[in-house]
N, CA, C and O of each residue as an XYZ file, in Angstrom:
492
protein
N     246.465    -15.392     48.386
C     247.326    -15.317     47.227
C     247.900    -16.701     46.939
O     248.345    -17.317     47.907
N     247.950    -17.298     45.674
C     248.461    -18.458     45.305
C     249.724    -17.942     44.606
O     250.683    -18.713     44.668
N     249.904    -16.828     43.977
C     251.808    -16.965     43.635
C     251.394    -15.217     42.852
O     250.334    -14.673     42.541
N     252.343    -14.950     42.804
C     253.179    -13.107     42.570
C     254.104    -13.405     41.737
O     254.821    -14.393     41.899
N     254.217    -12.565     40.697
C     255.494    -12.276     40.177
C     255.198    -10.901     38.932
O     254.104    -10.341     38.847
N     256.173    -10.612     38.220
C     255.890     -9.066     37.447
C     254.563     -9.532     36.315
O     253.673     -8.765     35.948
N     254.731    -11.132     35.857
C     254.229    -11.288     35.060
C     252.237    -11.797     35.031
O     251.328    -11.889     34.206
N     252.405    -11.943     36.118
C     251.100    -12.438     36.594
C     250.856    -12.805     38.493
O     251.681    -13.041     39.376
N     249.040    -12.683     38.518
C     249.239    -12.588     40.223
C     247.998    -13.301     40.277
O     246.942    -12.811     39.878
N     248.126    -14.685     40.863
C     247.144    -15.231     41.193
C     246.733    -15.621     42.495
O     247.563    -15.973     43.333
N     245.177    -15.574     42.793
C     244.897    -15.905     44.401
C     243.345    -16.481     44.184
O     242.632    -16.214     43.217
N     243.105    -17.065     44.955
C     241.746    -18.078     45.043
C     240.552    -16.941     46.101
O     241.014    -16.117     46.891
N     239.484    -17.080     45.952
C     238.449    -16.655     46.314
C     237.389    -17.753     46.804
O     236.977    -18.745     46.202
N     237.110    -17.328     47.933
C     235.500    -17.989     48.416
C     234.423    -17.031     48.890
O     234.444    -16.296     49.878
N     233.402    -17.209     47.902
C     232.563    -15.956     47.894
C     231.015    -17.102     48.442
O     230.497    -18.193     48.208
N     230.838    -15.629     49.453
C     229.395    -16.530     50.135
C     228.405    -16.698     49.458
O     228.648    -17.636     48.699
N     227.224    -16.247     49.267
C     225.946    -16.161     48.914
C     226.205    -14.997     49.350
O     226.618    -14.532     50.413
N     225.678    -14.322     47.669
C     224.853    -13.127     47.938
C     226.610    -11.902     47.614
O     226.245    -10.737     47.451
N     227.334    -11.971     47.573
C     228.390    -11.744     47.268
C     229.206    -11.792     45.838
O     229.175    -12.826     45.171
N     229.944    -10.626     45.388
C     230.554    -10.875     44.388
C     231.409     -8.955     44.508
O     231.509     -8.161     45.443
N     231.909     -8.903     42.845
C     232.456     -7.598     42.479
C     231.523     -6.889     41.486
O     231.127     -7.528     40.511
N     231.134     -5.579     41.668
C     230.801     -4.961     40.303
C     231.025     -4.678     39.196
O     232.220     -4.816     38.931
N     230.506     -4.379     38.494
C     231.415     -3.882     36.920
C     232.228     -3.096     37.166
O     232.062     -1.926     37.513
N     233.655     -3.947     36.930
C     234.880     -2.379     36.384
C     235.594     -3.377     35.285
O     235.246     -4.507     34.942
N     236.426     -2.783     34.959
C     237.406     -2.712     33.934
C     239.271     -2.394     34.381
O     239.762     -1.380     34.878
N     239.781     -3.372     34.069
C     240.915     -3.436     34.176
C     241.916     -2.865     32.469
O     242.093     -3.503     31.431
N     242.250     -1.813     32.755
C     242.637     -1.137     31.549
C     243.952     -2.006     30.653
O     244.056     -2.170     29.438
N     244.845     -2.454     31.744
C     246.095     -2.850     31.951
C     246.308     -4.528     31.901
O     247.429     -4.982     31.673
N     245.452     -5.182     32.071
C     245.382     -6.746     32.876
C     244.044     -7.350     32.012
O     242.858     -7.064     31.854
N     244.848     -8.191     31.639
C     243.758     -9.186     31.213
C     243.710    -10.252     32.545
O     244.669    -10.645     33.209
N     241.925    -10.662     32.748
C     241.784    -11.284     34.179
C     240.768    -12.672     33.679
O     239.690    -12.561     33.094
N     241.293    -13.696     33.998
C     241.076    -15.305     34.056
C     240.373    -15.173     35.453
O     240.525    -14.241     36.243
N     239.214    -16.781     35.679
C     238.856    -17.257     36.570
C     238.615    -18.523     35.976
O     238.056    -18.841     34.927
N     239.286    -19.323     37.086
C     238.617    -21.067     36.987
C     237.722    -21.280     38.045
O     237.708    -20.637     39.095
N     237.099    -22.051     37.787
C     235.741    -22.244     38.565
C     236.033    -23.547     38.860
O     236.159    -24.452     38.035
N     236.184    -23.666     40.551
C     236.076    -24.646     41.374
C     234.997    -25.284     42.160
O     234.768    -26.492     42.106
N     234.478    -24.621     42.736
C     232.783    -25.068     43.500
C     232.319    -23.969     43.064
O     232.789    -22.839     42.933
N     230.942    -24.635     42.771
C     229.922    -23.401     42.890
C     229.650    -22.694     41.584
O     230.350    -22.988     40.614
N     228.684    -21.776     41.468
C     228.256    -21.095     40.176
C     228.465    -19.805     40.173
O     227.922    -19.428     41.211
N     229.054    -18.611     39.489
C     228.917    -17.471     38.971
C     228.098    -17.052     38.236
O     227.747    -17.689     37.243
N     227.574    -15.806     38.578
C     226.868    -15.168     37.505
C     227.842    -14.401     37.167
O     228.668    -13.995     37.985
N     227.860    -14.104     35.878
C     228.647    -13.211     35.086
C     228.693    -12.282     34.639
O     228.161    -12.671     33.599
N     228.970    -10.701     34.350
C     228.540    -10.085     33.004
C     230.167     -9.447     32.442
O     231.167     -8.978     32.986
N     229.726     -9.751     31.077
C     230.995    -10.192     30.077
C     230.569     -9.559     28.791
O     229.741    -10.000     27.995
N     231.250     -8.481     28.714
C     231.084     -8.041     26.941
C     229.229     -7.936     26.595
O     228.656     -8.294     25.566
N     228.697     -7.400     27.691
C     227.512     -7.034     27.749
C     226.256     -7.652     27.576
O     225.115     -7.352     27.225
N     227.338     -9.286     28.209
C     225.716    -10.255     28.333
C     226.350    -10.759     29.862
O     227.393    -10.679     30.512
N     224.671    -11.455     29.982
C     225.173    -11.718     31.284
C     225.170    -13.580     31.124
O     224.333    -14.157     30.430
N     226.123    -14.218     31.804
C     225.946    -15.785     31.722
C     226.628    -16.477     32.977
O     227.528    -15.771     33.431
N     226.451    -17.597     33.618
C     227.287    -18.003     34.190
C     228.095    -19.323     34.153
O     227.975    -20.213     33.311
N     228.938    -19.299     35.208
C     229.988    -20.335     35.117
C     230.475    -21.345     36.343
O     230.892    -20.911     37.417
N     230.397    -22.303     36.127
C     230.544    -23.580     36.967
C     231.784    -24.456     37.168
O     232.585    -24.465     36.233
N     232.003    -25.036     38.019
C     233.269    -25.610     38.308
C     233.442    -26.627     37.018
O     232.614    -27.331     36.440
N     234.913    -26.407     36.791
C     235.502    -26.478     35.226
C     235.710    -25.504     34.895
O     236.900    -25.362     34.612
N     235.011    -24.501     34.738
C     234.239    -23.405     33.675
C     235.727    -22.342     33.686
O     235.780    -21.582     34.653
N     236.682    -22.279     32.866
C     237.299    -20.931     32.423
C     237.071    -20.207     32.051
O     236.409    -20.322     31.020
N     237.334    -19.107     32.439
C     236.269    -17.366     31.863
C     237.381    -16.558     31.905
O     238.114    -16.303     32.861
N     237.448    -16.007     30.231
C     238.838    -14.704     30.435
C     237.738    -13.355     29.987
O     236.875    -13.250     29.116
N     238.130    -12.656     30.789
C     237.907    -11.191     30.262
C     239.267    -10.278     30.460
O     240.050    -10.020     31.374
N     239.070     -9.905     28.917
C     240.280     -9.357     28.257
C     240.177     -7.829     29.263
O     239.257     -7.489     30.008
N     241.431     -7.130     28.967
C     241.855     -5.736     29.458
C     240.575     -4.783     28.617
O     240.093     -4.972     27.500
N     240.331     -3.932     29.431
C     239.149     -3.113     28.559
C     238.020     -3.075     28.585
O     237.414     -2.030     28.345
N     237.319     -4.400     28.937
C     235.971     -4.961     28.611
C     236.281     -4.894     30.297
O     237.183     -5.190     31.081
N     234.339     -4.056     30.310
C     233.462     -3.993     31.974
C     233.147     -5.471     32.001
O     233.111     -6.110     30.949
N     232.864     -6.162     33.446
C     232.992     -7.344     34.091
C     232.351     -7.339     35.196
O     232.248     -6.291     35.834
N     231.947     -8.195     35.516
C     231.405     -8.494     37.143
C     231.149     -9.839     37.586
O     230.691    -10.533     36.678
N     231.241    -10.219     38.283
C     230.871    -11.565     38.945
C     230.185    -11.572     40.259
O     230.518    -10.794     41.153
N     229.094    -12.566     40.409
C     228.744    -12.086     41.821
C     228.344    -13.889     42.149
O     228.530    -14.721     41.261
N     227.912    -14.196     43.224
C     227.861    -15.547     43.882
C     226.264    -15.059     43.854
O     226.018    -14.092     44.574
N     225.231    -15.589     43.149
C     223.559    -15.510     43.512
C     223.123    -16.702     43.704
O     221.907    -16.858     43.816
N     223.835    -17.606     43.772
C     223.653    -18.624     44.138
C     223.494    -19.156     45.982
O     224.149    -18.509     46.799
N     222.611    -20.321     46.476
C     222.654    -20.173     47.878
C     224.059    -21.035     48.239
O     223.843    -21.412     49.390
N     225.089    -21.426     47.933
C     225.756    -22.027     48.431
C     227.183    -20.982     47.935
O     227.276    -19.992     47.209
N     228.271    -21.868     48.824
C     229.481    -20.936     48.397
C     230.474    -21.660     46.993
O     230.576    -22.769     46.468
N     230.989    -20.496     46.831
C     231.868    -20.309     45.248
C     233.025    -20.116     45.637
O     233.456    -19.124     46.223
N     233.787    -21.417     45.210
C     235.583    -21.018     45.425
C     235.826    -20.731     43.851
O     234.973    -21.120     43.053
N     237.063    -20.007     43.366
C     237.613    -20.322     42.098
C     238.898    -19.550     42.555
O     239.062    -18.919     43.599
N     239.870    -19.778     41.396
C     241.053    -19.486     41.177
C     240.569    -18.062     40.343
O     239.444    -17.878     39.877
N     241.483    -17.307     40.297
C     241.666    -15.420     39.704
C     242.788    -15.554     39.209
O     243.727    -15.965     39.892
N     242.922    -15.217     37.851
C     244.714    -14.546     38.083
C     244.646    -13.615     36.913
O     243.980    -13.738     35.885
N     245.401    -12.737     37.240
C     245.832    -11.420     36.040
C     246.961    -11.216     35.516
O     247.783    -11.747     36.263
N     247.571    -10.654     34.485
C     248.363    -10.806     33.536
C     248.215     -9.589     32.742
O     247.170     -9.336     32.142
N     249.472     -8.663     32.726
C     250.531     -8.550     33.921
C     249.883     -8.553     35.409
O     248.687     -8.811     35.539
N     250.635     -8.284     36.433
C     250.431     -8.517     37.756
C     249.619     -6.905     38.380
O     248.596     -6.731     39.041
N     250.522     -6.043     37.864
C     249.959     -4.581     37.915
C     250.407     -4.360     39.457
O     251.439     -4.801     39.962
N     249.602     -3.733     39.972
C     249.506     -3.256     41.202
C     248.039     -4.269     41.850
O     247.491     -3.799     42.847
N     247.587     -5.325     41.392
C     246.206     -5.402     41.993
C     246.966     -6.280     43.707
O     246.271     -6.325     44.723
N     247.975     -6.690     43.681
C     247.788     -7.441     44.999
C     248.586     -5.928     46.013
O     248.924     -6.230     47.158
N     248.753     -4.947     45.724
C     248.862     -3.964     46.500
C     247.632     -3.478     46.721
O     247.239     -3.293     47.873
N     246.916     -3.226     45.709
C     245.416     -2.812     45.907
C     244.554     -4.125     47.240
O     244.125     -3.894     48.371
N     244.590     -5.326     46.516
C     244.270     -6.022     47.682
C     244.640     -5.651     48.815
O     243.623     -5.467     49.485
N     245.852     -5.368     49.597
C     246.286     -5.301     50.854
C     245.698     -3.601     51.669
O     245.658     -3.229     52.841
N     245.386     -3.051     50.581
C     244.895     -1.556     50.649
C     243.697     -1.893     51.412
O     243.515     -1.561     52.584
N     242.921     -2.543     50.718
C     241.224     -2.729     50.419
C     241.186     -3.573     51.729
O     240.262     -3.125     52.406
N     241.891     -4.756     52.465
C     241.643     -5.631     53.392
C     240.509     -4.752     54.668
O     240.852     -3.743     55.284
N     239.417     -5.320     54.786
C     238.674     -4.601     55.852
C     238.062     -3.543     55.765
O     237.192     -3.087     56.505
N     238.636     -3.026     54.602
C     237.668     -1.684     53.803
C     236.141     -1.583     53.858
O     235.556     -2.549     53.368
N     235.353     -0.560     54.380
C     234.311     -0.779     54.307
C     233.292      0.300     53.459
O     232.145      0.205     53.022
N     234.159      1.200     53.462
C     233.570      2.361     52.692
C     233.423      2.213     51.066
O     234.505      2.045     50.502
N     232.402      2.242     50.312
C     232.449      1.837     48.831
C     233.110      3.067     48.346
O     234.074      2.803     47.627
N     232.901      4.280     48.508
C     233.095      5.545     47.927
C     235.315      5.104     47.972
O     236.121      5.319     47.066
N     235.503      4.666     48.962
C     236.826      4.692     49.320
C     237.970      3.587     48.739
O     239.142      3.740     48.397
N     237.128      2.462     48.784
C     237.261      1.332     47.697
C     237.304      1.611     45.995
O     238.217      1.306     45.228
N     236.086      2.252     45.690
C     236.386      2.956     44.184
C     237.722      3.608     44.286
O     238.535      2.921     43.668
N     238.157      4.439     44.708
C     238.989      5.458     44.986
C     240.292      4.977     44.914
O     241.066      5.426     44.068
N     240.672      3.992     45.818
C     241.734      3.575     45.943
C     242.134      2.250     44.905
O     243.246      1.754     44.725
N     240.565      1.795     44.178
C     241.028      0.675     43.467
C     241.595      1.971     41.657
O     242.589      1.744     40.966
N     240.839      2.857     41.473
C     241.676      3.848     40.480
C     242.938      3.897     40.556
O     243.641      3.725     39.561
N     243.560      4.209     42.086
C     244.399      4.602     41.784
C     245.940      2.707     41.737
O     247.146      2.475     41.817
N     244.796      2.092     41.584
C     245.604      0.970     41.358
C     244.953      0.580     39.755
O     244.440     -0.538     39.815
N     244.873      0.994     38.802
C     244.426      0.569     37.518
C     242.952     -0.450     37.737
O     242.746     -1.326     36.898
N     242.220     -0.311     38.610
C     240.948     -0.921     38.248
C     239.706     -0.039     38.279
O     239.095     -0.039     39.348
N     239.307      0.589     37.452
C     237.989      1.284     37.423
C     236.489      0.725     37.466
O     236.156     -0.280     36.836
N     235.746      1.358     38.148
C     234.524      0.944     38.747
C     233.437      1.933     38.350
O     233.217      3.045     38.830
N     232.485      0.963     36.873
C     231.740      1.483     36.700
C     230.709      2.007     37.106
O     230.009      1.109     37.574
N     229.961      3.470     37.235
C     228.812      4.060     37.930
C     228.041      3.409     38.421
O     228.114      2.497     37.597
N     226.969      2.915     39.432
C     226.230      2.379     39.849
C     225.370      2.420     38.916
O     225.564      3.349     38.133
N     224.129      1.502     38.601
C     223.147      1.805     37.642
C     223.524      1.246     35.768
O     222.788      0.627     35.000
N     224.932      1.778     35.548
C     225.289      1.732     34.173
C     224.929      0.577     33.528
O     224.464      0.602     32.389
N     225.179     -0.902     34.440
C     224.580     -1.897     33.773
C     223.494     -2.693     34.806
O     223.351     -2.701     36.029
N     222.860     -3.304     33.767
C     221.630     -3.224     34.371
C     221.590     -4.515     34.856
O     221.976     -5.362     34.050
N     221.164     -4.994     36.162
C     221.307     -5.904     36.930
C     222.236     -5.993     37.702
O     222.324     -6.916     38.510
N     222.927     -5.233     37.613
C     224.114     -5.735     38.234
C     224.173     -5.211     40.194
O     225.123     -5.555     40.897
């Protein structure tokens, strides 16, 4: 976590190879990433593109999302959401989580929904 408050909650990520999040949708939170090392693949408003250190990427509240590291090296960037919501409670939920069925589950009941497996394609 890089800083908390009602209005926004930001924390940095280092994602390996081969790693990322699936499509969901944040109903509540509009969600930013700056791109520090490394490349993202993206999917955004139903294309897919990616993004490189520099690279700012907002996806608004509403709109399905995903990011994943397909790249062979690792991906740091900055995250932050706006309002704050419940996601850094959800984080502390999820720490070590290994079950996907249980992860969906518990990220609902923190305002982030996780689209069906399959729904978009590639992902």
């Amino acid at each position: 976590m890089k800083a908390a408050s009602a209005s926004s909650f930001a924390f940095e990520t280092l994602d390996p190879p081969g790693t990322g999040v699936p499509p969901h949708v944040h109903p509540t939170q509009d969600e930013h990433i700056y791109v520090l090392e490394g490349v993202f693949t993206l999917y955004l408003d139903g294309e897919w593109t990616t993004a490189g250190p520099g690279d700012t990427v907002r996806m608004p509240k509403n709109l399905p999302h995903a990011y994943y590291n397909r790249s062979e090296a690792v991906t740091r960037a900055l995250f932050w959401v706006s309002p704050a919501g419940r996601l850094a409670q959800l984080f502390d939920r999820l720490h070590d989580l290994a079950d996907p069925a249980e992860v969906v589950r518990l990220s609902a009941l923190h305002d982030v929904d996780f689209l069906p497996p399959g729904s978009v394609e590639g992902a």
